[in-house]
Structure formats: structure tokens, C-alpha cells
C-alpha positions as CSV (number, residue, x, y, z in Angstrom):
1,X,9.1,7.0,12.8
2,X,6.4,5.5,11.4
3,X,2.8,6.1,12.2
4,X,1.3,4.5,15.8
5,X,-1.5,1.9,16.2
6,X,-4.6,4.4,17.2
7,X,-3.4,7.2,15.1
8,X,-6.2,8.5,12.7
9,X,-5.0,7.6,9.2
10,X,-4.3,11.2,7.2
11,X,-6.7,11.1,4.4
12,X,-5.8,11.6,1.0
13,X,-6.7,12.0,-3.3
14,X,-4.2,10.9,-5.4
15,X,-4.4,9.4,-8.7
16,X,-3.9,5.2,-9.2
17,X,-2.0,3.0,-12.1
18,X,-4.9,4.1,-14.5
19,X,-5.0,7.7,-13.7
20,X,-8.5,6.8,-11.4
21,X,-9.1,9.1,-8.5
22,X,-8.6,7.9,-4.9
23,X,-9.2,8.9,-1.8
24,X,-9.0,6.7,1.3
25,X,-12.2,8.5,2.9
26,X,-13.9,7.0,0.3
27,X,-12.8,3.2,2.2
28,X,-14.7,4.6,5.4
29,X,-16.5,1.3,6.6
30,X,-13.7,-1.0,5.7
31,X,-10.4,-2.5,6.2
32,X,-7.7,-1.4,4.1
33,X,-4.0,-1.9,3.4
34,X,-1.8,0.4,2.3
35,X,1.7,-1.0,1.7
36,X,4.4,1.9,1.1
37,X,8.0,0.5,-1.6
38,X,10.9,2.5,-2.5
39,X,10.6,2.0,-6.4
40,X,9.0,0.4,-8.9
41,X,10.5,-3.1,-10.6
42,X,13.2,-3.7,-8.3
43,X,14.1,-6.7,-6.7
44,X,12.7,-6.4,-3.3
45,X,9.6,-4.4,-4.6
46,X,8.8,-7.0,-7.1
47,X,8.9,-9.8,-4.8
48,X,6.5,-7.7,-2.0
49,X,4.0,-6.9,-5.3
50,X,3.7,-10.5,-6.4
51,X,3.3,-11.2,-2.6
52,X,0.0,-9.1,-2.7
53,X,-0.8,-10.1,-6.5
54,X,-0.9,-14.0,-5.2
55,X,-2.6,-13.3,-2.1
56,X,-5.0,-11.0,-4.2
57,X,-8.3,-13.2,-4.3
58,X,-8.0,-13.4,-0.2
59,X,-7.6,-9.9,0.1
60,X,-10.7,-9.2,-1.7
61,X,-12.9,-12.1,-0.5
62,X,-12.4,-10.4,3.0
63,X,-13.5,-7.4,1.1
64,X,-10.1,-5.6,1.9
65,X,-8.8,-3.0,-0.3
66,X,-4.9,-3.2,-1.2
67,X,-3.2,-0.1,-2.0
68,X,0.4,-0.1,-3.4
69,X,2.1,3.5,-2.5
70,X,5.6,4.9,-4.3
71,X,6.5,8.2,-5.5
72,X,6.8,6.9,-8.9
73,X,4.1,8.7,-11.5
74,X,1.5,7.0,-13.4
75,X,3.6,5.6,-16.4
76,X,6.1,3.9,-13.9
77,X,3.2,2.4,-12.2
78,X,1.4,1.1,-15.9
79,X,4.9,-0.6,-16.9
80,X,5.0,-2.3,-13.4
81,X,1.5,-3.5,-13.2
82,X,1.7,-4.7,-16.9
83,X,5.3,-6.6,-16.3
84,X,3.7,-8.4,-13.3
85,X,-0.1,-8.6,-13.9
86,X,-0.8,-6.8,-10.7
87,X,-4.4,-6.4,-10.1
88,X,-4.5,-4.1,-7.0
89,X,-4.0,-0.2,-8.2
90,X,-0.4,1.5,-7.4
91,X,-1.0,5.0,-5.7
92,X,1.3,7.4,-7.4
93,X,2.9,9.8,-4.6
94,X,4.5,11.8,-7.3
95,X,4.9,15.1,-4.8
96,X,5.7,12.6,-1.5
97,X,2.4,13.6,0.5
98,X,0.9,10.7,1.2
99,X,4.6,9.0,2.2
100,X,5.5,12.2,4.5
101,X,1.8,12.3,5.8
102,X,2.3,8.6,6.8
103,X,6.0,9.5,8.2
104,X,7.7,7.4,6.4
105,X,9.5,9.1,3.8
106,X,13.0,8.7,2.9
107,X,14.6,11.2,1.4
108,X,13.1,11.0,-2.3
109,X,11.5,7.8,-1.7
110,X,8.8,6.1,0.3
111,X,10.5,3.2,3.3
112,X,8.9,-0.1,3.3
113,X,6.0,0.2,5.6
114,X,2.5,-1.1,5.4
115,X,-0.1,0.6,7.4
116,X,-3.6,-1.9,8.3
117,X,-6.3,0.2,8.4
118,X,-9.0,-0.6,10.3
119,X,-12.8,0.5,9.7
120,X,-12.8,2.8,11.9
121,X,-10.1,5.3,10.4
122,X,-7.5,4.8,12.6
123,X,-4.0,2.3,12.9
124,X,-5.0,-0.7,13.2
125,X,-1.8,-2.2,12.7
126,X,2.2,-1.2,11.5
127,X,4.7,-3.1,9.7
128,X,8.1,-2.5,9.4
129,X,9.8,-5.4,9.4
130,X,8.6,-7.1,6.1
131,X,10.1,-10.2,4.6
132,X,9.2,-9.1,0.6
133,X,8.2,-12.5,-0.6
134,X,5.8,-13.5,2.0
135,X,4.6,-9.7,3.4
136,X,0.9,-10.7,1.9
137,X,0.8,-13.5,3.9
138,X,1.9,-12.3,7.2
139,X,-0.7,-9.6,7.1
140,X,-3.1,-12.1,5.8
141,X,-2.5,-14.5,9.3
142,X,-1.3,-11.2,11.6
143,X,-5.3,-9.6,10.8
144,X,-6.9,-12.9,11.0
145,X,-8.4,-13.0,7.5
């Protein structure tokens, strides 16, 4: 089971796409979405990435982080972000401790959940029925942005 709405979100430092540091601590203050995918460049994957990469500009003129999570490493994440121009960094979960902090591993790979995460720290919202090729947008109108 996924995480609850009110739950404090477990922190984190992990490295993105470009081998940057991040940790979500460093987001206190603001909104921030975290969308969890079983692998990179597969069909369903692809179609919730190029959700959030066409949505992109709306995220960030509501000044709200987006945060791709997988266990796939760094190179994985490069070839993915290349191959679809993404613009939003990949988190790689190489060791799955960010998916089983978040409760959502499965077995070797991350489900598809996204986690809203409001200013505060905490839940703010939990997905876990997504339909891939519109999932940017249903946040978008679900969060009122």
C-alpha cells in the first residue's frame, strides 16, 4: 500500500539524469510531484513521461517541481531523457530506497504511483490509478493549478 494523504513525505539524496544531487528537503516551501514508473522507454512509461514533458511549462509556471522516480541508473535515465526531450530530471533509485521508503516497490521495480507533495512536507495527494497519456493533466486539474 501506497503512502496516505497526511503522511510526512520520507526525505531523500539521490542522484538525477545528469548525475546532480537531490534531495527533496531541499523543496521545503513548495509543491512537488513525484511520479514513481516501472522502467525506462516502455510503452506505458513513455506515454506518462511525454504526459509531464507537454504539461512541463504549467508545472513550472505554478512553480512546481516534477520528479520522475525508477530504479534505472543514470545512463538508462540520459538515453530516455534524450529519446524524448524530457526536461524534468529522472531520479535514479538504483538501490530501491526511495520506491520502498514511499511503499511502493514491486519486487525489483517501482509501481506506478505519483505522490503530490504539498509545502508543508506531508501527502498532499496519491495516485494510483493513472491513465499514462493524460496523468499530467489530471494532476494538473485534481491540484487546481
Amino acid at each position: 500500500m501506497p503512502l496516505n494523504v497526511g503522511d510526512t513525505a520520507p526525505d531523500f539524496t539521490v542522484k538525477d539524469t545528469n548525475g546532480n544531487t537531490v534531495k527533496l528537503s531541499d523543496y521545503a516551501g513548495q509543491t512537488v510531484v513525484m511520479y514513481f514508473y516501472p522502467k525506462d522507454d516502455t510503452p506505458g512509461c513513455t506515454k506518462e513521461a511525454c504526459s509531464f514533458r507537454d504539461n512541463y511549462a504549467q508545472y513550472t509556471s505554478k512553480g512546481i517541481p516534477v520528479f520522475g522516480v525508477s530504479m534505472d541508473d543514470e545512463v538508462s535515465h540520459q538515453r530516455f531523457t534524450e529519446k524524448f526531450s524530457l526536461p524534468f530530471p529522472l531520479l535514479a533509485d538504483t538501490d530501491g530506497a526511495i520506491t520502498k521508503a514511499y511503499d511502493v516497490d514491486g519486487g525489483g521495480y517501482s509501481k506506478r504511483v505519483t505522490y503530490v507533495i504539498g509545502a508543508d512536507g506531508k501527502i498532499a495527494q496519491v495516485f494510483t490509478t493513472i491513465q499514462t497519456d493524460t496523468h499530467a493533466t489530471d494532476i494538473l486539474q485534481a491540484i487546481g493549478a
